[in-house]
C-alpha positions in Angstrom: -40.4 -22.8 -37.8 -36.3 -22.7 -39.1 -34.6 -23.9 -35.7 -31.1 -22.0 -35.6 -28.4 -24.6 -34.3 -26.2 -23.9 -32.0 -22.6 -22.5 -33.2 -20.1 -24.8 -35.1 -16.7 -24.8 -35.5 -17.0 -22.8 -38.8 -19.5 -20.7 -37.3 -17.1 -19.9 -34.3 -14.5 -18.8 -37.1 -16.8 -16.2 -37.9 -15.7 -12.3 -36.9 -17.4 -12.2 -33.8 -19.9 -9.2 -32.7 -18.1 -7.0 -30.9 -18.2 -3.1 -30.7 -21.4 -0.7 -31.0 -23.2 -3.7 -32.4 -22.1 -5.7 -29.2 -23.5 -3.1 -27.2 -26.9 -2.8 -29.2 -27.2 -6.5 -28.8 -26.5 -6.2 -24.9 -29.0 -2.9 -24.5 -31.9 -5.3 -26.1 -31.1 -8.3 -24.6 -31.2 -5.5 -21.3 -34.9 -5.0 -22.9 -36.0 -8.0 -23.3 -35.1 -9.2 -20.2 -37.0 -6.0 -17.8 -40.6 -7.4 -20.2 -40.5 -10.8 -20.2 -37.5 -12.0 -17.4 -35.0 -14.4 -17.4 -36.4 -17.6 -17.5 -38.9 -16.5 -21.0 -36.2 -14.1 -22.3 -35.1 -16.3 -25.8 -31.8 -16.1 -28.0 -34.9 -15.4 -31.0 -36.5 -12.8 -28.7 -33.7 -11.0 -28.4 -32.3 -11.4 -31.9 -35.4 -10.0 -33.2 -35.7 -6.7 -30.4 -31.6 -5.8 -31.3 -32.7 -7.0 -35.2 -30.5 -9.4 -36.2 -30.0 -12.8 -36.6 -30.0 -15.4 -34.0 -26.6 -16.5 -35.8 -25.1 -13.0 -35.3 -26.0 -13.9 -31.4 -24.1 -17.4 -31.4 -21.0 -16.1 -32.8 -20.6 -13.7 -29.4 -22.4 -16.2 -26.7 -23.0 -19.8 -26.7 -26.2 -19.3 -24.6 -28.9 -17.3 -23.2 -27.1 -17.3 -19.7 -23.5 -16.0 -21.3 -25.6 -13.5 -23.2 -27.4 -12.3 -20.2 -24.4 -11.7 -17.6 -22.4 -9.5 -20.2 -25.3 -7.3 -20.7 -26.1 -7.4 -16.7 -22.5 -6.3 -16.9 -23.7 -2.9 -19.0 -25.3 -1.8 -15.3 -22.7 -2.0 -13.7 -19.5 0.4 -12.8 -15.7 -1.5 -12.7 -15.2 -2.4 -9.1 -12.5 -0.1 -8.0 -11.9 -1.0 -4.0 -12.6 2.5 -2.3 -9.6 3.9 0.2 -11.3 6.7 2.0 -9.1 6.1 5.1 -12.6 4.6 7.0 -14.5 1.8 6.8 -17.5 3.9 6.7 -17.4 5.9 3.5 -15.9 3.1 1.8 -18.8 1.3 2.0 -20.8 4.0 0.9 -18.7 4.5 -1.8 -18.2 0.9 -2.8 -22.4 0.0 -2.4 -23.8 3.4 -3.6 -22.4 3.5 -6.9 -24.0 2.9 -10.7 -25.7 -0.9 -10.4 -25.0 -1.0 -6.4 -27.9 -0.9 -4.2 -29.2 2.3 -4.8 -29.2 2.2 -8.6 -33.1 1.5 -9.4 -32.0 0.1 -13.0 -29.5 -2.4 -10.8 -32.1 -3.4 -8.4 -34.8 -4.4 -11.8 -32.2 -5.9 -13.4 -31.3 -8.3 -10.1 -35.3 -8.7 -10.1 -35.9 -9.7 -13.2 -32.8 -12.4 -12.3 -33.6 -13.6 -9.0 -35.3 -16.8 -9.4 -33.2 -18.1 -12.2 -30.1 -18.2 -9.9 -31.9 -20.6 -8.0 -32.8 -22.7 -11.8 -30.6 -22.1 -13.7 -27.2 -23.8 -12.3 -25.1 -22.2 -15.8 -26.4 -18.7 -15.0 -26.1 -18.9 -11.3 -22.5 -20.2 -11.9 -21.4 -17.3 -14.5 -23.2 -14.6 -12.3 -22.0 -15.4 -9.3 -18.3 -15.6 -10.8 -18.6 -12.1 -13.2 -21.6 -10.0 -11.8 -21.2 -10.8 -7.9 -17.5 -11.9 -7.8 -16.1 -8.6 -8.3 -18.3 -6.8 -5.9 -17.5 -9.5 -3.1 -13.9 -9.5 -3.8 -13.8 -5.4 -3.2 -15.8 -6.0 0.0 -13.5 -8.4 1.6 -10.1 -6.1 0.4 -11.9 -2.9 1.9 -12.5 -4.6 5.3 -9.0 -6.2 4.9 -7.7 -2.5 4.9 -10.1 -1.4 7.7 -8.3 -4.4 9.7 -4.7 -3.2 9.1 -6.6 -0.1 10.4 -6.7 -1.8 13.4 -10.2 0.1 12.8 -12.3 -3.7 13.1 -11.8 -6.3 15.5 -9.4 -9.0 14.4 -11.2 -11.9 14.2 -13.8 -10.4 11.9 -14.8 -12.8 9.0 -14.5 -10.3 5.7 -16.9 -13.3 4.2 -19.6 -13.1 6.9 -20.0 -9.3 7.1 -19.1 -8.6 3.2 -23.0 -9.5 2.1 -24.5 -8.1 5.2 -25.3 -5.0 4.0 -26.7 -6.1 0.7 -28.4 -8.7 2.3 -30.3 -5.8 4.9 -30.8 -4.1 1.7 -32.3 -6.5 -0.4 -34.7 -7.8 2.2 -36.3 -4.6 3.0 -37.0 -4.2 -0.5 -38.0 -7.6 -1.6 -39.5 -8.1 1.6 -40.8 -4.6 3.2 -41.3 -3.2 0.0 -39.0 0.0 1.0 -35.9 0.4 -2.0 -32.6 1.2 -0.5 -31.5 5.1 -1.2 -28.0 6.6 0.2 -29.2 7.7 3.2 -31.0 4.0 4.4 -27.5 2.5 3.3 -25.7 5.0 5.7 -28.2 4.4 8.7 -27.6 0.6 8.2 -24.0 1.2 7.9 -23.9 3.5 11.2 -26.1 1.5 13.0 -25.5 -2.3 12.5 -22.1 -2.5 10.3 -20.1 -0.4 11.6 -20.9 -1.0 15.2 -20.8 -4.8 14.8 -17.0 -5.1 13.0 -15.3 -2.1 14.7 -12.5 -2.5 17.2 -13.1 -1.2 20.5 -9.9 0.0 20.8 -9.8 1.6 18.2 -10.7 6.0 17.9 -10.7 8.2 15.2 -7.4 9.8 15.5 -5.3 6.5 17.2 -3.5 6.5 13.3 -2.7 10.5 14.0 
């Protein structure tokens, strides 16, 4: 079998993939990755699904963990931090979205993904910095703005409560089986989030 090496200097020079062709590469490696998973998803697997070359695949990403997060990427909206005016529908907004927790092709992507973050220490680095990152950094500016509220105690660590939800989420499905839809986020947001982080001072109409 002809072993591909990886990408040169010259090779690098190359016009890189980019445009529909990036995307068809991204929607196979997307494929490939809901059959087999990460950790037996190959560069030649996915070369030959999107048909083309594994070459054509080096001169975009210099791996199979690079190629991977940028199409994880394709399932997922730009992280826009939600101002509703409440901490409550910002979370609904900001978790409810395309690849948030209710998203079913979201949640089988992070499936397919979830052991080799605990592997694969390139992967786990580049997903926690480009899938997870954004996401994480909305959470902690939307409780941020709930705190200048004055709508959330003070002392509230953004860090600590921002994975809380997901992490309620994510357990009952992984766990009990049950996959998240809008109206389990909202209980958990009425019931545990929201009662946990708000300010007892605080009422509906103090800003008014």
């Amino acid at each position: 079998m002809n072993v591909v090496p990886p990408p040169t200097d010259t090779a690098v020079s190359r016009p890189r993939v980019e445009g529909d062709r990036e995307v068809e590469i991204l929607e196979a490696t997307l494929e490939v990755l809901a059959d087999v998973g990460y950790d037996r998803l190959t560069m030649d697997a996915v070369a030959t699904r999107a048909k083309a070359s594994k070459a054509t695949l080096y001169r975009r990403w210099n791996d199979k963990a690079s190629l991977v997060v940028d199409a994880l990427l394709l399932t997922k909206d730009s992280v826009a931090v939600p101002d509703t005016g409440n901490l409550r529908d910002d979370l609904l907004e900001l978790y409810c979205g395309l690849g948030g927790l209710t998203d079913p092709r979201g949640l089988a992507m992070f499936s397919s993904v979830i052991t080799a973050i605990s592997r694969d220490a390139d992967f786990a680095a580049a997903f926690r910095e480009k899938v997870v990152g954004p996401k994480i950094a909305a959470s902690e500016a939307v409780y941020a703005r709930a705190k200048e509220r004055g709508e959330v105690r003070s002392d509230l660590d953004a860090r600590l409560f921002g994975p809380a939800l997901a992490g309620i989420c994510l357990h009952r499905l992984y766990i009990l089986g049950e996959a998240p839809d809008q109206e389990a986020v909202a209980r958990i947001i009425d019931q545990i989030i929201v009662p946990a982080a708000m300010n007892p001072l605080h009422t509906k109409d103090s800003n008014d």
